[in-house]
N, C-alpha and C positions, 0 to 999 in steps of 0.2 A: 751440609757442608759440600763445596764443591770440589772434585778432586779433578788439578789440573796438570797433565804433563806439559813440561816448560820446554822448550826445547833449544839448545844453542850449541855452536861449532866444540868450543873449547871453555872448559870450566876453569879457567885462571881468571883471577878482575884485575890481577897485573899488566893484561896485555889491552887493557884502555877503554874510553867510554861505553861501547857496546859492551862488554861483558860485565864491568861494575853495572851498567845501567837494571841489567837481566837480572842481577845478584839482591839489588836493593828494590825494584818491584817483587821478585819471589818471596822476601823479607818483609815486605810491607804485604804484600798478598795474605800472608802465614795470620796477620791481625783482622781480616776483615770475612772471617770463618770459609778461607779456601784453603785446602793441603794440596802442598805445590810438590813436586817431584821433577828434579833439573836431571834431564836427559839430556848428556853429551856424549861427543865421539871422543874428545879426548879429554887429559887434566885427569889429575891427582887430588884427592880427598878424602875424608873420614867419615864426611858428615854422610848421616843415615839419608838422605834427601835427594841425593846426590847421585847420581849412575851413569857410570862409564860403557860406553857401551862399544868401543873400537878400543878397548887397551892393548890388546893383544896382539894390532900390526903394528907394524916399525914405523916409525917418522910421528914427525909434530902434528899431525892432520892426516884423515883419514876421505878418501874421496867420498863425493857425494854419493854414488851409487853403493858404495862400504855401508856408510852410515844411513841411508837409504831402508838399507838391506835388515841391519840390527834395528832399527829401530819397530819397521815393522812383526819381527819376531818376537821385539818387547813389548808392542802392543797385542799381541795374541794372549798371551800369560796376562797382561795388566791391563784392567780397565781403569778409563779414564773418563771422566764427562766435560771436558774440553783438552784440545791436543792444541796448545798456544807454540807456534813454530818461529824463530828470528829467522830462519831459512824456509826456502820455498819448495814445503813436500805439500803434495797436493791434496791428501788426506789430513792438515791441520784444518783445525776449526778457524782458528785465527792466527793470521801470516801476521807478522811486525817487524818489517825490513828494517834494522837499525840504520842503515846504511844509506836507507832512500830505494831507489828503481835502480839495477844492475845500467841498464842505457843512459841513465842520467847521469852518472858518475863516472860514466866512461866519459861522456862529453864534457862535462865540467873541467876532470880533471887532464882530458887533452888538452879544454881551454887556457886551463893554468902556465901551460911554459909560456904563453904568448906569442911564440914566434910560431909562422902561418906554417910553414914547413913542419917543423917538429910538432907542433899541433897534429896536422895531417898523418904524419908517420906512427903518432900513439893511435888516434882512433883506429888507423889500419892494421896494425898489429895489436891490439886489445883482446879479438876474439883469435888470437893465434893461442893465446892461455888456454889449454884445456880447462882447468876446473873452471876459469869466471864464466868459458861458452857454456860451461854443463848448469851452471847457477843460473846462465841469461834464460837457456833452453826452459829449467825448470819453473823458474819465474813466469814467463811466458807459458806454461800450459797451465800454469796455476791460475792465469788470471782468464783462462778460456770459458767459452760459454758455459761448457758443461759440468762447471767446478763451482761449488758452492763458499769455496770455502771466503772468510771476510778478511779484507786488510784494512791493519790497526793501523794506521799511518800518524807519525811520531809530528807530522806540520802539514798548514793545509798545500805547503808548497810539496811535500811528497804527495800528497791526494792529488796536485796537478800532474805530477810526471808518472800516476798510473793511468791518469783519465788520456795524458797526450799519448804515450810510448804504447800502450797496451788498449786503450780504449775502452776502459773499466766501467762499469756503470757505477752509478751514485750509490746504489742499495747493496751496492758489495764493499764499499770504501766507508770508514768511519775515523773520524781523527780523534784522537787522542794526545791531546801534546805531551811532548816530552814531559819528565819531571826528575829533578834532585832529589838525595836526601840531605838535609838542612846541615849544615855543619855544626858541629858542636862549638866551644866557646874558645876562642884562641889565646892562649897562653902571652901575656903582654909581654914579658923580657923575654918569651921566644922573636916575639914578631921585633924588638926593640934591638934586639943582637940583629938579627934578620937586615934591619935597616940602615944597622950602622955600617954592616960589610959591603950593603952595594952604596952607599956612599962612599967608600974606600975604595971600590971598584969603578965608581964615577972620577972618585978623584974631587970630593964636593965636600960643603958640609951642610950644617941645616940652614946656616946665614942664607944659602943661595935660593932657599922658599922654591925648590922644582916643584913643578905634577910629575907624577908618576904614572907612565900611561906602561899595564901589564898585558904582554901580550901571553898567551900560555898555549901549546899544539906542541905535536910531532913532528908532522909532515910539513917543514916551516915552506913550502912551493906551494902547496894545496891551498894552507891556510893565511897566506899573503903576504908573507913578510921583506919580500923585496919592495913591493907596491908599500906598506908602512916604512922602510928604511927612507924611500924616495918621498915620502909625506914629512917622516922629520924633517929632511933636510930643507924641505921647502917652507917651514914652521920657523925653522933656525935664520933663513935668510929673512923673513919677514920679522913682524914684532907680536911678540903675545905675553899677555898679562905676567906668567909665570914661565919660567926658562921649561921646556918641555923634556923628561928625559924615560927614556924606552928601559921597560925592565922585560928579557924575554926569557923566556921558561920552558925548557920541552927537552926531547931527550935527539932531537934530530941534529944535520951537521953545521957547524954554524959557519968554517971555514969561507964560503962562498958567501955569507952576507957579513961577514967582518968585513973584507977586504971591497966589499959594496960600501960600506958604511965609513971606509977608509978614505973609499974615491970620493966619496958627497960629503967628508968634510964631517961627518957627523960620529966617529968613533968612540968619541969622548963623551959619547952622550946614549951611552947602551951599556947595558949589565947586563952578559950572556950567564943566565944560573947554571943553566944544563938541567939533567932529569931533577923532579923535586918528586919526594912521593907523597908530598901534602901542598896543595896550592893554597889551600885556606890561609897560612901565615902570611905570605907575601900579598894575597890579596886583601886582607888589612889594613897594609900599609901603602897599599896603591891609591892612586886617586881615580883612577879610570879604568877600566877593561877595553880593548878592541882587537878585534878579532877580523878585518878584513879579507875575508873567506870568501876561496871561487866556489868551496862546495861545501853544504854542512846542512843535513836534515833536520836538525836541530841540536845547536852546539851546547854540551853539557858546560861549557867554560865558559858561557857568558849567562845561562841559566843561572848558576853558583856565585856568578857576580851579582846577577841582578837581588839574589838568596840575600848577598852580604851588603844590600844595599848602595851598591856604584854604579855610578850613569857608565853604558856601554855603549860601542862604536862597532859596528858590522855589517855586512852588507843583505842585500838582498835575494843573496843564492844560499841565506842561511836560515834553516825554517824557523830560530830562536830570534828571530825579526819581532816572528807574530806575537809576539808575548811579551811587548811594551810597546808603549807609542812613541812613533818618531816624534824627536824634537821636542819631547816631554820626558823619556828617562833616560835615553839617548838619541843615539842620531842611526840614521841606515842611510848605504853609499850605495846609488845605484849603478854603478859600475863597479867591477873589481878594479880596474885598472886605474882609474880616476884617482892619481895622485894630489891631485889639486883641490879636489872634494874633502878625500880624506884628511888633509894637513888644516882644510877649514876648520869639519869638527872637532878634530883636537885644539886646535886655538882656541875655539868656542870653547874649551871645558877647560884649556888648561884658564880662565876666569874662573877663581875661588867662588866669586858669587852664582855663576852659571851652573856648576858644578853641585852646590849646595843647592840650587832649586831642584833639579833634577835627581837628586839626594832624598831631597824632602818629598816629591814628587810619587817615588819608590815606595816610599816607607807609607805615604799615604794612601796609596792605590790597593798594600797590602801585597803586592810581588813578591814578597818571599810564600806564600797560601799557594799563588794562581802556578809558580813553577817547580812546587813539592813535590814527591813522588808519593807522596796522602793522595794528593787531588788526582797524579796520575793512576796512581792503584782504584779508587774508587768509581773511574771512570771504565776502569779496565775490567771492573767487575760487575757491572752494569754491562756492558756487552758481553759479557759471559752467561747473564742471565737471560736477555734478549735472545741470544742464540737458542740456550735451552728450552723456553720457552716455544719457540717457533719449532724446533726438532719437534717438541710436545704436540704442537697441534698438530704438525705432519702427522706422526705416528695416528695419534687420532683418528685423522680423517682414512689412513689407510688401515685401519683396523677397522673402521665403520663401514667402511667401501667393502671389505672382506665380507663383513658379517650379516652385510644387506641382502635381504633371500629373492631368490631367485623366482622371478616369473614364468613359469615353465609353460603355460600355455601362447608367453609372448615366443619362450625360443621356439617352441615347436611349429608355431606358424613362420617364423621365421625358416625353419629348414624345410618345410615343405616350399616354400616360395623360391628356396634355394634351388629345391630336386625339380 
């Protein structure tokens, strides 16, 4: 059995993908004979598994140099045969930035406002944040020469932004795609009530045959949603098979893209849910996922789509690209901003038949398998065995080196040549 400390900021899977992602590999881990132990700085629990390691200061988050500090002293008492880190301590076995590369997502999401000025003004005050310069700092000596440790990188697009930002070599980077855990069976007069309220919320009924294209995120700026408001409306002015209409799902403000959606003529044609704490019902009943994202390592909400078998729409800054083929189970926009692209592929799907190949497509490729967290856990334990294995030979070879006796006629000619 392998015993591994887990390590991540805060133990709640309430506060979103990175922390359920952590919860549901340590879970899947627990099956394939490794005892996991989730070491965090902060979060409330019961579970034996589980260890708090910053309770005891004030606030929601404990700085990195805090939790630096405990964890270290946790490791003196507690052995471990891998020390798997989501955050960058330089003594983990294996780093796995949920998040991507600290610099890439500073640029990404300056890219995001669009405009070249306020662009300008987030990258420059980005490292004004104490704690993200103290993450960038860490980051960066983690991935230095003299640091062994391996990053598990969640797409091969984060394996690029350590090889560009940091200049990592290939023998220190190992990809691992993302993975879900499978939904369970969705209750049909949940999802059937579900459908009837946002057609009340449309203002429709079923006579009107829409696609349903679901969008689902928090950070609706990040994750694209002005750039989709202006894709309907360009759907709406043109002609497509089936009326296209937006279902959006997240718990961010939506004030500023109503009143976008007001100006483009298209408000009648969007159901704002608000937070959902289950996505699986309404994606049931959708026809489409899209996710036009300036940043996403790899997005768990369109992995979950691809899980429930719906052609998805996303762009190329998101690492859950890699894990279907364009223009077979959906589509990827090489631009974020490319409104014009975007309103294509949806027209393309809102076609029942297009939609349905791309359906069948899914289902025959086996995409619910390739973005599990089975596949991902099993890959994750595989590099845990590689590691050990190589720590093995090291030790070996320096215990052999040790125990290798000594030529004492070679040193003493040696120190005379010396004198």
């Amino acid at each position: 059995m392998i015993k591994t400390a887990l390590i991540i900021e805060r133990a709640d899977i309430a506060l979103g993908g990175a922390e359920r992602s952590v919860f549901e590999l340590a879970s899947q881990l627990s099956l394939s004979d490794v005892k996991v132990t989730v070491l965090a700085a902060k979060g409330e629990t019961q579970a034996k598994n589980i260890k708090i390691l910053c309770a005891e200061g004030g606030g929601k988050r404990a700085s990195l140099a805090e939790f630096d500090k405990a964890l270290r002293n946790h490791l003196i008492d507690n052995r471990y045969d891998i020390i798997h880190s989501t955050l960058p301590f330089v003594f983990a076995d294996v780093y796995q930035p949920r998040g991507g590369s600290y610099p890439e997502a500073i640029i990404r999401n300056a890219a995001s406002y669009q405009n070249p000025i306020v662009s300008w003004y987030k990258m420059a005050t980005h490292y004004a944040n104490v704690r993200r310069l103290a993450l960038f700092r860490a980051e960066k000596q983690l991935c230095g020469d003299f640091n062994r440790t391996i990053v598990a990188a969640v797409s091969e697009y984060v394996k690029r932004q350590f090889k560009e930002h940091y200049g990592l070599g290939d023998e220190r980077i190992v990809v691992v795609p993302n993975g879900i855990k499978p939904a369970g069976q969705v209750r049909a007069e949940k999802a059937t009530k579900l459908r009837r309220q946002i057609f009340v919320n449309l203002g429709i009924t079923e006579a009107a045959m829409p696609a349903l294209f679901l969008f689902a995120a928090n950070n609706f700026r990040l994750k694209g949603l002005a750039n989709l408001i202006k894709a309907l409306a360009l759907t709406v002015a043109g002609r497509t098979a089936r009326p296209i209409c937006l279902i959006v799902a997240g718990a961010g403000s939506s004030r500023r893209y109503r009143h976008l959606a007001k100006k483009l003529g298209v408000s009648e044609r969007i159901a704002f849910l608000g937070k959902l704490r289950n996505i699986q019902s309404v994606l049931s009943i959708s026809d489409v996922a899209v996710l036009p994202s300036w940043y996403d390592p790899c997005s768990r909400f369109i992995l979950e789509a691809l899980a429930a078998a719906k052609p998805v729409i996303t762009t190329r800054y998101n690492g859950a690209a890699e894990l279907f083929v364009n223009n077979r189970h959906g589509s990827v926009i090489y631009r974020c901003d490319d409104a014009r692209a975007l309103a294509g592929a949806m027209s393309f799907y809102a076609d029942p038949e297009n939609a349905k190949k791309a359906v069948d497509a899914i289902i025959e490729d086996n995409l619910k398998e390739d973005v599990s967290i089975g596949r991902h856990a099993k890959q994750i334990v595989a590099l845990y065995k590689s590691i050990l294995k190589r720590t093995e030979v090291r030790s070996q070879k320096t215990e052999a080196h040790r125990r290798k006796p000594v030529d004492c006629a070679s040193l003493n000619r040696g120190r005379k040549a010396e004198s």
